[in-house]
C-alpha positions as CSV (number, residue, x, y, z in Angstrom):
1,X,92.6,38.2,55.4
2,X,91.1,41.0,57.3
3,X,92.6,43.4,58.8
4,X,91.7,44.3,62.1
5,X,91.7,48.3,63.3
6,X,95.1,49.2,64.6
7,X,95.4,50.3,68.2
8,X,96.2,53.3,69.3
9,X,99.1,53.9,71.5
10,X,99.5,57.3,73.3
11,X,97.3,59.6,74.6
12,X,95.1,62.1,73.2
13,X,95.2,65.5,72.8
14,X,92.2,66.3,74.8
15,X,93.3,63.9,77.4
16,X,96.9,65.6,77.5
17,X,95.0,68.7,78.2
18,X,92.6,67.6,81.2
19,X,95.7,66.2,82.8
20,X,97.8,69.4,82.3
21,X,94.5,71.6,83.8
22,X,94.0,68.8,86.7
23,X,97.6,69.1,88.0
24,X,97.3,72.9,87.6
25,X,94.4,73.3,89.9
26,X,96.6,71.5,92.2
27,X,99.4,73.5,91.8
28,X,97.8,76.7,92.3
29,X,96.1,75.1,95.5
30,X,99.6,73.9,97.0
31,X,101.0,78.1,96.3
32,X,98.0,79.4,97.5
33,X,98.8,77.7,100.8
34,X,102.3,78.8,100.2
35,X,101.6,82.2,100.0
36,X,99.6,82.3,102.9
37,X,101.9,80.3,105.5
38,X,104.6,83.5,104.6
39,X,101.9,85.8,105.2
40,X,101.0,84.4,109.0
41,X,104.7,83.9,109.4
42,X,105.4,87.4,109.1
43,X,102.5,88.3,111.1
44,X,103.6,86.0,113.6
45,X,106.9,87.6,114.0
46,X,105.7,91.1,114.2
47,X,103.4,89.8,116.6
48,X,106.6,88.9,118.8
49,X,109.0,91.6,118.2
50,X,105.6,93.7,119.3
51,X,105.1,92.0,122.7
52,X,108.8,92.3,123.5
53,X,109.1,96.0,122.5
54,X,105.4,97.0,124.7
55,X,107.6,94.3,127.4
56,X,110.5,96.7,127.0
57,X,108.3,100.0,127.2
58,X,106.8,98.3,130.3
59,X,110.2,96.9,131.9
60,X,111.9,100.4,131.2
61,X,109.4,102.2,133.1
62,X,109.8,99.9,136.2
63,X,113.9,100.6,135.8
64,X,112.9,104.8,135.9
65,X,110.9,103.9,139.1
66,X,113.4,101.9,141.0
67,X,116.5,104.3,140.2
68,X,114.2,107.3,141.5
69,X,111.1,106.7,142.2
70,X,110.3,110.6,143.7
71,X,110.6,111.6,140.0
72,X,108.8,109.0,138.6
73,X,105.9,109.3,141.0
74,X,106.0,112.9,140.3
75,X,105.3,112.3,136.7
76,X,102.1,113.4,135.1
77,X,99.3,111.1,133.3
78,X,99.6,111.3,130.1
79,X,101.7,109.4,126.8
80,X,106.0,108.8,127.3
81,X,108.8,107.3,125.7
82,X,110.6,105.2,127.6
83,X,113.8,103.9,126.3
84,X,116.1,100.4,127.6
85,X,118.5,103.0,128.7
86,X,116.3,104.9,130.9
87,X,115.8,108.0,129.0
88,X,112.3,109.1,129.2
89,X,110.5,112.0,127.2
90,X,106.8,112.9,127.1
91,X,105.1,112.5,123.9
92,X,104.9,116.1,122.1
93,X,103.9,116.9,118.5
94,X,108.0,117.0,118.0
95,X,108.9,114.0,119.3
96,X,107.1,110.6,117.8
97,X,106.5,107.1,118.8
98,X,108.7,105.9,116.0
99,X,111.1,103.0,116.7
100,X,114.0,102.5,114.5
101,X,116.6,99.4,114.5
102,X,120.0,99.2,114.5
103,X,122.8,97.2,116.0
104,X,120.4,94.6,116.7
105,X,118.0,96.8,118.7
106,X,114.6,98.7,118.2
107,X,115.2,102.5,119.7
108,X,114.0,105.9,119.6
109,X,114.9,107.3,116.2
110,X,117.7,109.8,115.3
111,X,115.6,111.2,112.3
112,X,112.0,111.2,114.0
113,X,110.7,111.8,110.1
114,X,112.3,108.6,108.7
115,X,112.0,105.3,110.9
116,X,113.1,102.7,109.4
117,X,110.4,100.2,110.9
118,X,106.5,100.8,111.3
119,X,106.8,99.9,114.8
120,X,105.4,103.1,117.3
121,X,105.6,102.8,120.8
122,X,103.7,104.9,123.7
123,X,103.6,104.2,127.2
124,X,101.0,105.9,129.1
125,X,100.8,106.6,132.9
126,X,97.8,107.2,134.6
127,X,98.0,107.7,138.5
128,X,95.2,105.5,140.7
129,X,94.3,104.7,143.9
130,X,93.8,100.5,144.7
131,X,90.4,100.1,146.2
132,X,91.0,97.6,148.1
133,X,94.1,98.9,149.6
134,X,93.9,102.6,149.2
135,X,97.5,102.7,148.3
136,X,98.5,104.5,145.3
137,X,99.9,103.1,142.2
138,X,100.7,104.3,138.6
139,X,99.2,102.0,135.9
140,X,101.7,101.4,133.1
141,X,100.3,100.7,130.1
142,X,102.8,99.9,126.9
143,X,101.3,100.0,123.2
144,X,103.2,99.0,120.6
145,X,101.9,99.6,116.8
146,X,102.4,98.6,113.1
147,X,100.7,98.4,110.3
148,X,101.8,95.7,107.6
149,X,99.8,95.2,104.5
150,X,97.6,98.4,104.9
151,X,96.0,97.2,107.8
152,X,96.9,98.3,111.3
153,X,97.8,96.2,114.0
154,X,98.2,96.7,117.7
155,X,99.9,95.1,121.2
156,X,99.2,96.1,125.0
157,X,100.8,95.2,127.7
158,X,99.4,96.9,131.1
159,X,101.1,96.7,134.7
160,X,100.6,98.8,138.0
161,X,103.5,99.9,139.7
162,X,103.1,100.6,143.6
163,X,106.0,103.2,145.5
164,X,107.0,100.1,147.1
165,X,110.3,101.9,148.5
């Protein structure tokens, strides 16, 4: 009787090892992806927590105006911080732009030297005349800054305010 070649049952080493590299290309596709979905998300959210502080800079500046506007007219062009609570300062080489949080809310920092967020805010005022109108107006324009991963990043947010009162 002959005896006929045996089978084999299993899988081969070489064939084990295209398998394993085949569902490793995959898996470093799928975490590639991974990694950058948390990158945009992050981007994303400091691209919203930017809009509402340069909304803040610009909503603050309107509250300065309609307590008294005489002052705020009388204001200068030039770069301020203005806070939620109505405190304004001009921007000088000892006072910064830095925001710090705490309490649930982004404000001027205590320690100007160490902010504990990247975010910088500067509202600048520049006094016009509308062309159509003649009327005078301040523009507002509210910047907010960060940088996040070594590269910078920026938000505007620009309004005119009129001495409506």
């Amino acid at each position: 009787m002959k005896s006929s070649p045996q089978k084999q049952l299993g899988f081969s080493l070489i064939e084990i090892m295209v398998i394993i590299s085949i569902v490793l290309v995959g898996m470093l596709g799928v975490l590639s992806l991974l990694n950058q979905n948390i990158q945009a998300e992050s981007i994303n959210k400091n691209h919203f927590i930017a809009y509402q502080l340069a909304q803040e800079g610009i909503e603050s500046a309107r509250a300065v105006r309609d307590s008294d506007a005489t002052t705020f007219f009388s204001l200068a062009n030039g770069d301020y911080l203005f806070y939620f609570n109505g405190v304004y300062a001009p921007v000088t080489s000892t006072n910064q732009v830095n925001l710090c949080y705490a309490n649930n809310l982004y404000s001027g920092c205590t320690d100007w030297n160490n902010p504990n967020t990247t975010f910088k805010r500067k509202v600048t005022l520049s006094k016009l005349t509308d062309g159509t109108t003649g009327f005078p107006y301040t523009d507002v324009l509210s910047t907010v800054t960060w940088t996040e991963r070594t590269k910078t990043y920026s938000y505007s947010l620009d309004t005119h305010l009129y001495a409506w009162q």
